[in-house]
N, C-alpha and C positions, 0 to 999 in steps of 0.2 A: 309594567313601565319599562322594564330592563329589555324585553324583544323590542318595544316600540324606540327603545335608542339604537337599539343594532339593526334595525331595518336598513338604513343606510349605508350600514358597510357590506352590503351586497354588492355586487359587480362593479364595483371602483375599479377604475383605470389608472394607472396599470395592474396595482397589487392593489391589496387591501392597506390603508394606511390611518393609523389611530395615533394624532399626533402626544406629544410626552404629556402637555397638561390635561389634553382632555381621556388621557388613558387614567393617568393619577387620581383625576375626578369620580370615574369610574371604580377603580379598587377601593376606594374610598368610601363611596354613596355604596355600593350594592357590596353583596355576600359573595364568597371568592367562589365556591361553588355555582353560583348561579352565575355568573361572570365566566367562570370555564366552559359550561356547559354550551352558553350564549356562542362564546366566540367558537369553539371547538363547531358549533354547526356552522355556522360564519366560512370559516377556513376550511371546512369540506366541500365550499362550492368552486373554491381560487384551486390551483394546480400546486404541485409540493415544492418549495420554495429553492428549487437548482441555482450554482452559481450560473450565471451568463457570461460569457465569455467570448466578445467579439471578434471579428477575423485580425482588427488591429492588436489589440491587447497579445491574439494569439501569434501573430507576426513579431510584435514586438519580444514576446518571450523566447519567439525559437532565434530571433537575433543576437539575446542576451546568453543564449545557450551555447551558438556558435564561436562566443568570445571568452567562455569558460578556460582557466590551463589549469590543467590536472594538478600542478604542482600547488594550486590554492585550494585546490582541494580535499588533495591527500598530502593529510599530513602526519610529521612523528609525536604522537600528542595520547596519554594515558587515556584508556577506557575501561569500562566496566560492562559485565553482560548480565541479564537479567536475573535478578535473584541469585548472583554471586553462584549459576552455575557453574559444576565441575565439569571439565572437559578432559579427556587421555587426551587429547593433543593440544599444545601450548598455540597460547592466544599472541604468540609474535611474528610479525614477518620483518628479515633483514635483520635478527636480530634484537629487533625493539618491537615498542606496538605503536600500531601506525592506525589510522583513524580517518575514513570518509568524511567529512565534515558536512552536516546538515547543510544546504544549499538550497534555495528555493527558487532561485534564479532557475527560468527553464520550465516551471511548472506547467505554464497553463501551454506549452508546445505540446500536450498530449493532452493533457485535463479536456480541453472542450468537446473532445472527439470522444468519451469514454465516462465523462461524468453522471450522464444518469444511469449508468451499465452499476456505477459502483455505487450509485444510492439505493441501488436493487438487491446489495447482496448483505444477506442476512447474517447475523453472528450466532455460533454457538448456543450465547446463552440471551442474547438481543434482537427483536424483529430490526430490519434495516428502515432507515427513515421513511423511503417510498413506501414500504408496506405500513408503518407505521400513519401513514396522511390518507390512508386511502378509507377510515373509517373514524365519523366521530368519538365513539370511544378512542381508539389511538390516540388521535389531533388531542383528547384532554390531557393524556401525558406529557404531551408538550408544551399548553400550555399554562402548563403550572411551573414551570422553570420562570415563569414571568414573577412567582411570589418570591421564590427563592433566587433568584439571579435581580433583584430589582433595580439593584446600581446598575447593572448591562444594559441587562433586558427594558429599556424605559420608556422605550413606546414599540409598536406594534406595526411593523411594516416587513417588509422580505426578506430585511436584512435581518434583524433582530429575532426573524423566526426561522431561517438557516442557522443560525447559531442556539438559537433554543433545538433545533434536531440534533443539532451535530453533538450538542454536549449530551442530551436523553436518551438520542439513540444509534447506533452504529449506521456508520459509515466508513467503506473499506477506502484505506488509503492508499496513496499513490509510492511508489517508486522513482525516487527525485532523479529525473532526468543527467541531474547535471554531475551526479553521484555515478550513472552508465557511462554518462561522456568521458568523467576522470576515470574511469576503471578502464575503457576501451583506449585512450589516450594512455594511457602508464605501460599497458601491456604491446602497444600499438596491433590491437586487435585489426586484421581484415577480414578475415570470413567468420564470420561471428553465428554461433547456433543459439536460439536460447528455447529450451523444453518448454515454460510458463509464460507465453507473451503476457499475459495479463491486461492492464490497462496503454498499453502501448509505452510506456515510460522508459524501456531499455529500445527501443523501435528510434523513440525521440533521438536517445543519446546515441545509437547509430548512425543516426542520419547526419550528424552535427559533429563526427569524430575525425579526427582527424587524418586517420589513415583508415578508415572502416570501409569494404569495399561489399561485402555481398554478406545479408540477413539471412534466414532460415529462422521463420517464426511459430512455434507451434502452441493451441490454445485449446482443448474442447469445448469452449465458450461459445457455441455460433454466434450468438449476439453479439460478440466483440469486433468478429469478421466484416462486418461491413462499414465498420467504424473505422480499423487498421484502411483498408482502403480509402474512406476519404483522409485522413490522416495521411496517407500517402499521394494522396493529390493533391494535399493542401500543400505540404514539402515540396514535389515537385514543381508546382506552379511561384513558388516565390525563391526558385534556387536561382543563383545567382552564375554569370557567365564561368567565373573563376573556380566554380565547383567539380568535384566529378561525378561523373556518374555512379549511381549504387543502386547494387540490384538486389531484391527482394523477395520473395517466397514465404507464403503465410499460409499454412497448414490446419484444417481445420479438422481435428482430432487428438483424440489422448496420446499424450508422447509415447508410452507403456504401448503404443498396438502400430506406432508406424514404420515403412520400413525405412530401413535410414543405408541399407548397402550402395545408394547411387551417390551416397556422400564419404565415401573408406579415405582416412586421408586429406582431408577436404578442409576441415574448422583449424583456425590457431585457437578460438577462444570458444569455448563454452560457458556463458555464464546467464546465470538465472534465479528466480527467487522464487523456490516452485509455493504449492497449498502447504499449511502450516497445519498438516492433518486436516482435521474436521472445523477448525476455529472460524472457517469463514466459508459462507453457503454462496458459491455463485448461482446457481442452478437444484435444478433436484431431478435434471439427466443424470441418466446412467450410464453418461460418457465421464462424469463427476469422479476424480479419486473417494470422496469422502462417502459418493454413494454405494462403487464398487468395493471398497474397504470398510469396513468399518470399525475394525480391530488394528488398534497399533503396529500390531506385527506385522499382518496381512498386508497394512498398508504399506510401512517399510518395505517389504521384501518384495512385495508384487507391483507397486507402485515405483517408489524413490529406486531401491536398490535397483530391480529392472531394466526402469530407462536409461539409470547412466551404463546400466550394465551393454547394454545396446549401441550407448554412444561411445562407447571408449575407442571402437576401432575408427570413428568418423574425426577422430583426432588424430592431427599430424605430429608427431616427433618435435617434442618442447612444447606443444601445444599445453593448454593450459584448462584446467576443467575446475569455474568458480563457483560455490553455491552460497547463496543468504538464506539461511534455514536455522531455526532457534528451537530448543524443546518449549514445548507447550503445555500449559496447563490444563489438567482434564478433572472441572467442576466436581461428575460422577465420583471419586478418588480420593479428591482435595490434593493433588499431588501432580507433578510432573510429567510425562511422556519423555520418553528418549525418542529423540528420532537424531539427534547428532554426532554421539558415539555411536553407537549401530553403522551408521552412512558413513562414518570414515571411518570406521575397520572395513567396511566391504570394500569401499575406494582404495585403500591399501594392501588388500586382499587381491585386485586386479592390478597388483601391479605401478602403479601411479605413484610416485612419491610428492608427499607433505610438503609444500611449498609455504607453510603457514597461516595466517587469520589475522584480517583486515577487518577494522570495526565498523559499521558504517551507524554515523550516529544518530538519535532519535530524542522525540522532547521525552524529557523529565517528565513526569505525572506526579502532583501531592499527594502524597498519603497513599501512594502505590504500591510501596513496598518495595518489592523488587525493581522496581524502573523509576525509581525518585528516589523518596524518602519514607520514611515510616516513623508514625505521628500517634496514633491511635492504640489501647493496650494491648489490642489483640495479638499485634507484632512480636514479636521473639527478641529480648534482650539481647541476645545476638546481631538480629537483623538491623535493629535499631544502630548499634554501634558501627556495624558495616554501612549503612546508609548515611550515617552521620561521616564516616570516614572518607566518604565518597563525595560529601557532598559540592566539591571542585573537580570534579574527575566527570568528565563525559559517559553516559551512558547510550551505548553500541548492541546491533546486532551485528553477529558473526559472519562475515563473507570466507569461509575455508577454500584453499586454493590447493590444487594438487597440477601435476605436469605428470606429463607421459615423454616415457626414456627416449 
């Protein structure tokens, strides 16, 4: 009886759509199991639920980007880093601590060019949602967030099953455009290098800067490559008389193996947000840091340390070299990675002085522990009290800034 009702929701146009009462009727009449089962082959024959993102929406976002001021951005406002990690170098610039402020104006000015690139990449210890929809077993872990989420989740349509992904399974996030725009804006960035283009989201906030005049983007993502090019036709085609020109280079290789000598002298701003170690699988080339490394160390010293080691001379005098990079937790350990005291002793090692640490902020998570709150016994009486202490206090990851004499 239960396949002879879901016959119907085969090939529906647009998406599959099970309105609230007649879904409710269903959890109701039949066994959840068999219900999962049902729909999980259902939704393996629809495509995996991407946002959509039309060329107005995405107009309208790079307009809304272009009207960003840095000053609403960055501002002098208390933050906290994850799990109340310890750093050798202090978490203030100017003195005080100053704070990126979540922004989401600007988003979809790179999101459409790059979104199914980041539903492809796998977590650590997560399949990524793409991999996750591409087989009915999969699609059941998703749709069983329909028992448990029931007040959301209350009927069954593309919307409500992007959100069942998102919360089950990983998906890599973006870099808030409008957080590049104020960092490139505050510094009045023009020749701007960045080592990890990633989803084009520091690409966006170049293009929209105010004084930003020439890019250098490097990725070993190829897949992202041809994405930064329509993203850069899309900008070009809707720039406006009163703009200027900006010129662009997009480098398709590991920053660790390029030569950077035609650029001695060249960048005011290097800023970036390289791989967080292994915690996020773009690929499973061997153009990959996490594939080439696989050892904390290794990775450090042959990866992080190297590149900048490479870039320091492609900095001009006052030039300024920015990284958003946090220690990571490694499952295997139960415990930490350093990778951010290591990378600013070696930065200070060449020479570079400490300019400070800009928080750039991020949502809370319940019962995270270190990036929210902690609710649950397993937590450390400790931790509990620091979260609780925190809990008006913005939680930031770390942007460290260093300048060359």
């Amino acid at each position: 009886m239960l396949q002879e009702h879901f016959k119907k929701f085969y090939d529906m146009k647009p998406y599959l759509l099970i309105e609230e009462d007649e879904w409710k009727d269903i959890m109701q009449k039949y066994e959840k199991e068999d219900v999962v089962e049902e729909l999980a082959n259902v939704l393996h024959t629809y495509p995996a639920p991407l946002p959509e993102i039309s060329d107005k929406q995405t107009l309208d976002s790079l307009n809304k980007l272009k009207g960003i001021k840095h000053n609403d951005v960055l501002v002098e406002k208390k933050w906290f880093p994850r799990n109340e990690r310890k750093s050798n170098y202090h978490l203030n610039y100017k003195d005080s601590q100053f704070l990126l402020k979540r922004n989401n104006s600007g988003n979809n000015a790179s999101n459409p060019f790059h979104v199914e690139n980041r539903w492809k990449v796998d977590w650590t210890r997560t399949p990524s949602g793409w991999k996750t929809w591409q087989t009915v077993k999969g699609i059941k872990t998703i749709v069983r967030a329909y028992w448990t989420l029931d007040k959301v989740l209350n009927q069954v349509d593309v919307n409500t099953l992007r959100v069942a992904t998102t919360l089950r399974k990983y998906v890599a996030s973006q870099f808030k455009p409008a957080v590049a725009k104020a960092f490139y804006d505050h510094f009045q960035s023009k020749n701007v290098l960045d080592f990890s283009a990633g989803w084009g989201d520091r690409l966006a906030g170049f293009y929209t800067g105010e004084t930003t005049e020439h890019y250098v983007g490097i990725d070993p993502n190829s897949n992202n490559h041809p994405n930064y090019q329509k993203q850069i036709e899309f900008y070009k085609k809707y720039s406006t008389f009163f703009e200027q020109d900006r010129e662009v280079e997009l480098i398709d290789s590991p920053a660790e193996d390029v030569d950077y000598s035609k650029y001695e002298n060249f960048f005011d701003t290097i800023f970036t947000s390289p791989p967080y170690f292994n915690t996020e699988k773009y690929s499973e080339d061997d153009t990959q840091s996490w594939v080439r490394y696989k050892k904390i160390d290794d990775w450090n010293v042959n990866f992080l340390h190297a590149t900048i080691q490479k870039l320091i001379p492609t900095l001009k005098s006052d030039g300024i070299l920015a990284v958003n990079i946090a220690d990571v937790f490694n499952a295997p350990i139960n415990d930490y990675v350093e990778i951010t005291n290591p990378m600013n002793d070696f930065i200070k090692s060449c020479g570079l002085q400490y300019q400070g640490c800009i928080g750039m902020e991020m949502t809370k998570r319940f019962n995270s522990g270190g990036a929210g709150n902690a609710k649950s016994e397993y937590f450390s009486a400790d931790l509990k009290e620091i979260t609780e202490e925190n809990k008006d206090v913005a939680f930031a990851e770390p942007i460290w800034i260093w300048k060359k004499n």
